[in-house]
C-alpha positions in Angstrom: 14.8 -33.6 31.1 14.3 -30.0 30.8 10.9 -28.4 29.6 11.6 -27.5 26.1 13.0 -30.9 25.1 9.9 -32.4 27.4 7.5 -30.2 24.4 9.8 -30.9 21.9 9.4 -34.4 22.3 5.7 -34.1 23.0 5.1 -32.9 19.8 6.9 -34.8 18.0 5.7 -38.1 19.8 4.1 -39.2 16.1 6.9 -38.2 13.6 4.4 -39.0 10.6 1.6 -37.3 11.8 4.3 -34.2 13.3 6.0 -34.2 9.7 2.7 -34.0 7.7 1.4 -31.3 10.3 4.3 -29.2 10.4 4.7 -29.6 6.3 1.1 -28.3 6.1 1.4 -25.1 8.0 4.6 -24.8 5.8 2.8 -25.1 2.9 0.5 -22.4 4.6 3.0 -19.7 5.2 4.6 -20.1 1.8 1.8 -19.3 -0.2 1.3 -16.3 2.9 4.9 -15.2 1.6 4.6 -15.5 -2.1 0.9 -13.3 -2.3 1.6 -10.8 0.0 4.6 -9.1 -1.9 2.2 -9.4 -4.8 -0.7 -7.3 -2.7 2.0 -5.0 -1.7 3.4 -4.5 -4.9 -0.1 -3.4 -6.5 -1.2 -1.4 -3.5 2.2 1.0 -3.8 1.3 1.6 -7.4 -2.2 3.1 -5.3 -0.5 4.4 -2.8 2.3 6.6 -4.9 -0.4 8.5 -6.2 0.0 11.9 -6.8 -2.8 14.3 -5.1 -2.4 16.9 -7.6 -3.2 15.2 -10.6 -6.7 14.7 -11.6 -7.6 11.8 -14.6 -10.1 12.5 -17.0 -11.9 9.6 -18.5 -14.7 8.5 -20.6 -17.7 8.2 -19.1 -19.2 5.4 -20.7 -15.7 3.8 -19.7 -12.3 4.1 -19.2 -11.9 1.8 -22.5 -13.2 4.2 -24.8 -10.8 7.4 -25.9 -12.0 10.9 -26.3 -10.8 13.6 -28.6 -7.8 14.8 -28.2 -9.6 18.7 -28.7 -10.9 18.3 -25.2 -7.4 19.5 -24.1 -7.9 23.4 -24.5 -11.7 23.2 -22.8 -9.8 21.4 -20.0 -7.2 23.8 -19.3 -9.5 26.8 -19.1 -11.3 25.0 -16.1 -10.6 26.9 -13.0 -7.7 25.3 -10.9 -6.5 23.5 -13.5 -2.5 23.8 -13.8 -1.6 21.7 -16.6 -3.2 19.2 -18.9 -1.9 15.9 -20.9 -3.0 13.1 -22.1 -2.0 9.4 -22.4 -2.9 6.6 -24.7 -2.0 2.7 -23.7 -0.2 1.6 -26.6 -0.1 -2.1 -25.2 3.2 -3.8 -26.3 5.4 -6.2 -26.3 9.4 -6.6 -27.8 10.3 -9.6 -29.7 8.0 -12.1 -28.0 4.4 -11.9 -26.7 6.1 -12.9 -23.1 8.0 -9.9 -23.4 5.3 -7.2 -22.6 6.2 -3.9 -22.0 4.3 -1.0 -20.4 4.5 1.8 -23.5 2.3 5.3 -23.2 1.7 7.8 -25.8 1.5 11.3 -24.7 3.3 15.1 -25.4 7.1 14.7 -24.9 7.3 18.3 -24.4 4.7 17.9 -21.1 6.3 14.8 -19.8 8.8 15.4 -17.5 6.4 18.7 -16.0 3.4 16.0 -15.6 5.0 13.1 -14.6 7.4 14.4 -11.8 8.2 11.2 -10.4 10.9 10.3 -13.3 13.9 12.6 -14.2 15.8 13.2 -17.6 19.5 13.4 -16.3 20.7 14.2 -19.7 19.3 17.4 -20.9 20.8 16.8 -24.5 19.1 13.5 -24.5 15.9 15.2 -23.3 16.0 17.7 -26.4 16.8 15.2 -29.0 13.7 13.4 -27.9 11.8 16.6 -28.5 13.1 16.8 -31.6 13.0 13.8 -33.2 9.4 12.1 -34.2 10.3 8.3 -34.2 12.3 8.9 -31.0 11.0 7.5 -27.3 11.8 8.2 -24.3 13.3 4.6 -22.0 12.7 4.1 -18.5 16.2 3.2 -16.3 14.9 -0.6 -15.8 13.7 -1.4 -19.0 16.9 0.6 -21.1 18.9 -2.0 -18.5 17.0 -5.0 -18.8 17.6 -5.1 -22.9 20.3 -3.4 -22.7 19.0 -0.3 -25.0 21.4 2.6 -25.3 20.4 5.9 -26.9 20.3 5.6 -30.8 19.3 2.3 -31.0 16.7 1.0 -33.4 13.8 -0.6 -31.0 11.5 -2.8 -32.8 8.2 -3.1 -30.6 4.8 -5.0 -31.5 1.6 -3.7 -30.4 -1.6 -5.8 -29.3 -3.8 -2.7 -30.2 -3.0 -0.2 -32.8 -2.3 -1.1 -36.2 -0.2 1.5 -39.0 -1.5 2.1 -41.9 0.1 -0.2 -43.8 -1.9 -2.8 -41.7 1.2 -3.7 -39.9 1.5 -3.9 -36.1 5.2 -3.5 -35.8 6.7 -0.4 -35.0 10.0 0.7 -35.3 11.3 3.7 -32.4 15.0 4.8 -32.1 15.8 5.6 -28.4 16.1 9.5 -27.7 16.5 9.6 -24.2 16.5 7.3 -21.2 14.9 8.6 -17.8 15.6 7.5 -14.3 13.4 7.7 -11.0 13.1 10.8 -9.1 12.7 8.8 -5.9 13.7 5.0 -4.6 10.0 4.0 -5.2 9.7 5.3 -8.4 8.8 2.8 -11.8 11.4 3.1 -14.8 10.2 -0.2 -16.1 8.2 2.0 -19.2 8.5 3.4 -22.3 7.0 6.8 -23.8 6.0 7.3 -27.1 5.1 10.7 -28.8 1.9 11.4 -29.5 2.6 13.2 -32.9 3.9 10.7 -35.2 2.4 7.9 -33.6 -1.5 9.4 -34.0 -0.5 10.1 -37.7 0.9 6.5 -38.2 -2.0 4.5 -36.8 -4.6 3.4 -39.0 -7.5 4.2 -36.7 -8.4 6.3 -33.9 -6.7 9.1 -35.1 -7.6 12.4 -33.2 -8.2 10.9 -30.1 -6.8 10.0 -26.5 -6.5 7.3 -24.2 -6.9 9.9 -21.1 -6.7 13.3 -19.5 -3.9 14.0 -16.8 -3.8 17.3 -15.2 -1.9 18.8 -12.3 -4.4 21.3 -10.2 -3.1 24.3 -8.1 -5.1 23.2 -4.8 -5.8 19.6 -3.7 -8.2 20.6 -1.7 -10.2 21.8 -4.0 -10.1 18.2 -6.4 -13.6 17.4 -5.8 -15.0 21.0 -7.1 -13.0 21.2 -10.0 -13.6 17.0 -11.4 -17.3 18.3 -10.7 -17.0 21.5 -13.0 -15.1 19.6 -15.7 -17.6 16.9 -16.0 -20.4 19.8 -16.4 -18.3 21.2 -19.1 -18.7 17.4 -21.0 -22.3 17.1 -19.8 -24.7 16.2 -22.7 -21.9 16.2 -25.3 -21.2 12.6 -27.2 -18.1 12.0 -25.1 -19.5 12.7 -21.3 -16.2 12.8 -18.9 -15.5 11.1 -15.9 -12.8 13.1 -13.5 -11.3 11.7 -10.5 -8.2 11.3 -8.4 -5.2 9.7 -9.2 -5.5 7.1 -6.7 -9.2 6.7 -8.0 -7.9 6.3 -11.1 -5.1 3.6 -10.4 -7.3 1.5 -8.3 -10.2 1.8 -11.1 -7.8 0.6 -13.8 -6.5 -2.2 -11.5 -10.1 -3.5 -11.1 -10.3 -4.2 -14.9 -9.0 -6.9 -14.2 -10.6 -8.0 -11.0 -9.8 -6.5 -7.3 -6.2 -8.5 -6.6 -6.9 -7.2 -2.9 -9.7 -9.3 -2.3 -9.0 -11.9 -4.9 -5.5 -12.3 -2.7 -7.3 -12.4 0.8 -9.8 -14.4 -0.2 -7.6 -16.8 -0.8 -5.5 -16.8 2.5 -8.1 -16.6 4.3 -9.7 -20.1 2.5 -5.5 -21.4 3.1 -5.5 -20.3 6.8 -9.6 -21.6 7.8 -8.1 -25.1 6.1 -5.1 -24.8 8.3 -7.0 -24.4 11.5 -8.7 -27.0 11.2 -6.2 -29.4 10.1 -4.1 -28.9 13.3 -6.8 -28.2 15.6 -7.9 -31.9 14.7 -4.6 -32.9 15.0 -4.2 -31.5 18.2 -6.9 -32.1 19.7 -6.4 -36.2 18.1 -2.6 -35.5 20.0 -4.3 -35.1 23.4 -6.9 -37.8 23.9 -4.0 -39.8 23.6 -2.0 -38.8 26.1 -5.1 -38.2 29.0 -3.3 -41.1 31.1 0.2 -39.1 31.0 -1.5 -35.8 31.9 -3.4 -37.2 34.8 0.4 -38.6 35.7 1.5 -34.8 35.7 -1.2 -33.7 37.6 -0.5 -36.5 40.5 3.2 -35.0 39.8 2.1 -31.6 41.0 1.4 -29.8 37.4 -1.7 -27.5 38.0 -4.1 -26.5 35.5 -2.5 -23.4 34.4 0.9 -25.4 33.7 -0.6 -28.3 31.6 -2.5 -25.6 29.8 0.8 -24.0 28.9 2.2 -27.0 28.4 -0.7 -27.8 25.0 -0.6 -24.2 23.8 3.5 -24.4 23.7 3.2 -27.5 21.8 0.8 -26.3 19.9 3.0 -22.6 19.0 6.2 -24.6 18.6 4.4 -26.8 15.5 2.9 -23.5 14.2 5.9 -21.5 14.7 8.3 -24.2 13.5 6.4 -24.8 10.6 5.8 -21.2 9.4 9.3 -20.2 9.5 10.1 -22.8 7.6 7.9 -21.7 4.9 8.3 -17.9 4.8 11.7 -18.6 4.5 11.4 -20.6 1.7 9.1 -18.0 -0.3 11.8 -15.3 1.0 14.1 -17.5 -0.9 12.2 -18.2 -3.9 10.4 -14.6 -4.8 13.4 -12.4 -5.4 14.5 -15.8 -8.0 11.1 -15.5 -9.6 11.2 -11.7 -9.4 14.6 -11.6 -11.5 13.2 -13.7 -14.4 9.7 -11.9 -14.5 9.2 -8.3 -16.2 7.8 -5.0 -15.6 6.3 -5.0 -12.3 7.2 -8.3 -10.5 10.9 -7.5 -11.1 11.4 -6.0 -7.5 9.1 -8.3 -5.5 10.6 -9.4 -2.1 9.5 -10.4 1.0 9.8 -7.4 3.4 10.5 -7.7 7.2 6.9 -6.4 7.8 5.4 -9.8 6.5 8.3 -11.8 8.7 6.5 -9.5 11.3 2.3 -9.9 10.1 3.6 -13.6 9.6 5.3 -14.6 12.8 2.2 -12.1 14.7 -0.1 -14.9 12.7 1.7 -18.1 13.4 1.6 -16.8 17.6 -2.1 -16.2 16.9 -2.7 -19.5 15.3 -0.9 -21.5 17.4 -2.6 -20.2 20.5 -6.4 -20.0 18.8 -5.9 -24.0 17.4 -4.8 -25.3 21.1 -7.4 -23.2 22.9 -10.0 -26.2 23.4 -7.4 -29.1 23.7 -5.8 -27.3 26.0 -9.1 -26.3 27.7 -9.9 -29.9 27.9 -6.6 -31.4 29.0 -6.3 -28.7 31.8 -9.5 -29.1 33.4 -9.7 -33.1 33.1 -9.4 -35.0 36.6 -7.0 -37.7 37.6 -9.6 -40.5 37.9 -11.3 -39.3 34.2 -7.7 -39.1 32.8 -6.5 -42.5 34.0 -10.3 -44.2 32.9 -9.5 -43.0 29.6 -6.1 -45.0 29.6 -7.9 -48.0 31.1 -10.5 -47.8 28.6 
């Protein structure tokens, strides 16, 4: 019999026990595979940041607008570039399971403020200029409903009512714009500022947020501290910060997925090691008798050893696999039928890599004192044990 169908064997001596162990660390390794594209996913939204564009907020917080005025006083500010500003117009099309991520801002400062999207179509660009009721469609989402320029969009928001009371708003589609770059979002719609702050039934002469593009990043800090002083002691104080600052501030209204995500793992993973350390260590009390056999064989302490820890890797190992590629089955399925920002979810070949790193780790840390144990037990304690 050769050594790998020897451990093979060994550790599947109990095929119940073996079945339920290998089906937990399974069960481990899926959820690993299904929450870390969902981490990853809200960490690139940080990480594509741009480090020239500073966001201006309300002080009091990021919930509350400020007057749309402000723009001029921010654009004298030294370093300062170029200034819009957005409004969340929270929406959804058709269904309340249908959300859609729609701004409001200056279609004429778009494209120069938001350089990670592109208008292809210059004629489309202009007509959206042009025309009040027009938006402007992201790639993904134009796709995904299968909008084509002049078409009559009917969208629902959660927040902002017209003035007839009504929440439904009617846009016709003026332009559609694709992503600069492979990473870039087109899952959005834009709405112009204009008509839609003279429609709404409140609010009206004020702003979600300031964006502006700055001439030297290095100087960000100095110039969010001057524009704050501008603000200070007015009844709107401002609140400037990065980009990044901004994204993961906005992120955290909702709680910190980051730690909310690892937090959870780590409770999966602690459960797992202690299920198969027990089960391990359960596995080789009752074989003491063979193992002081292999000693009398000739197997030294450092082979036995090996011997545990391989059993112990080829569970973990066997098991993980199994379940990574299960959720590397199953998330781009759920990604397809999800909207917005779950719609390119997969599993990457760095989490096969972090995964199969922690399965290796796992395995070794869970047969470290059963394997300890077995290797440094003596023939006459071994062979008691079986007597016993």
């Amino acid at each position: 019999m050769t050594l790998g169908r020897f451990i093979l064997r060994q550790a599947l001596r109990r095929k119940l026990r073996a079945i339920f162990t290998i089906g937990s660390v399974a069960v481990a390794f899926l959820l690993f595979g299904l929450l870390m594209p969902i981490d990853r996913m809200f960490q690139s939204r940080i990480e594509l940041a741009n480090t020239h564009r500073l966001i201006v907020t309300n002080k009091a917080s990021m919930m509350r607008p400020l007057p749309v005025s402000y723009a001029e006083r921010i654009a004298d500010v030294d370093n300062v570039q170029l200034v819009s500003h957005f409004t969340y117009f929270g929406a959804f099309y058709r269904d309340p399971s249908n959300q859609i991520a729609a701004i409001v801002t200056e279609p004429e400062r778009f494209p120069q403020m938001v350089n990670e999207v592109e208008f292809r179509d210059r004629t489309h660009l202009d007509q959206w200029l042009k025309e009040p009721t027009g938006i402007a469609v992201g790639r993904q989402l134009a796709d995904q409903y299968q909008w084509k320029v002049g078409d009559l969009v009917p969208i629902h928001s959660t927040i902002y009512a017209r003035e007839d009371g009504s929440q439904a708003w009617t846009f016709r589609v003026s332009a559609i714009f694709d992503g600069a770059g492979k990473d870039a979002d087109t899952n959005s719609m834009v709405i112009n500022y204009r008509y839609f702050d003279t429609a709404r039934a409140a609010g009206k002469g004020t702003v979600g947020w300031y964006a502006l593009r700055i001439e030297d990043s290095t100087q960000s800090a100095a110039t969010a501290q001057q524009l704050d002083a501008v603000f200070k002691n007015s009844p709107d104080e401002t609140s400037t910060v990065t980009e990044k600052a901004f994204a993961q501030s906005f992120l955290r209204q909702v709680g910190d997925f980051g730690i909310m995500l690892k937090v959870a793992l780590g409770l999966v993973f602690w459960t797992l090691v202690l299920v198969t350390a027990n089960t391990m260590a359960q596995s080789i009390r009752e074989r003491f008798s063979e193992i002081a056999v292999l000693q009398t064989l000739g197997f030294d302490a450092r082979r036995i050893f090996g011997l545990v820890v391989a059993e112990s890797l080829l569970i973990m190992v066997g098991g993980g696999l199994i379940g990574l590629t299960v959720a590397a089955l199953t998330v781009p399925l759920v990604a397809q039928s999800t909207e917005q920002l779950l719609s390119t979810l997969n599993v990457s070949v760095a989490d096969w890599l972090y995964g199969i790193a922690l399965m290796l780790m796992l395995g070794v840390l869970v047969a470290w004192l059963p394997a300890m144990r077995a290797a440094h037990q003596t023939v006459v304690s071994g062979l008691s044990e079986a007597v016993a």
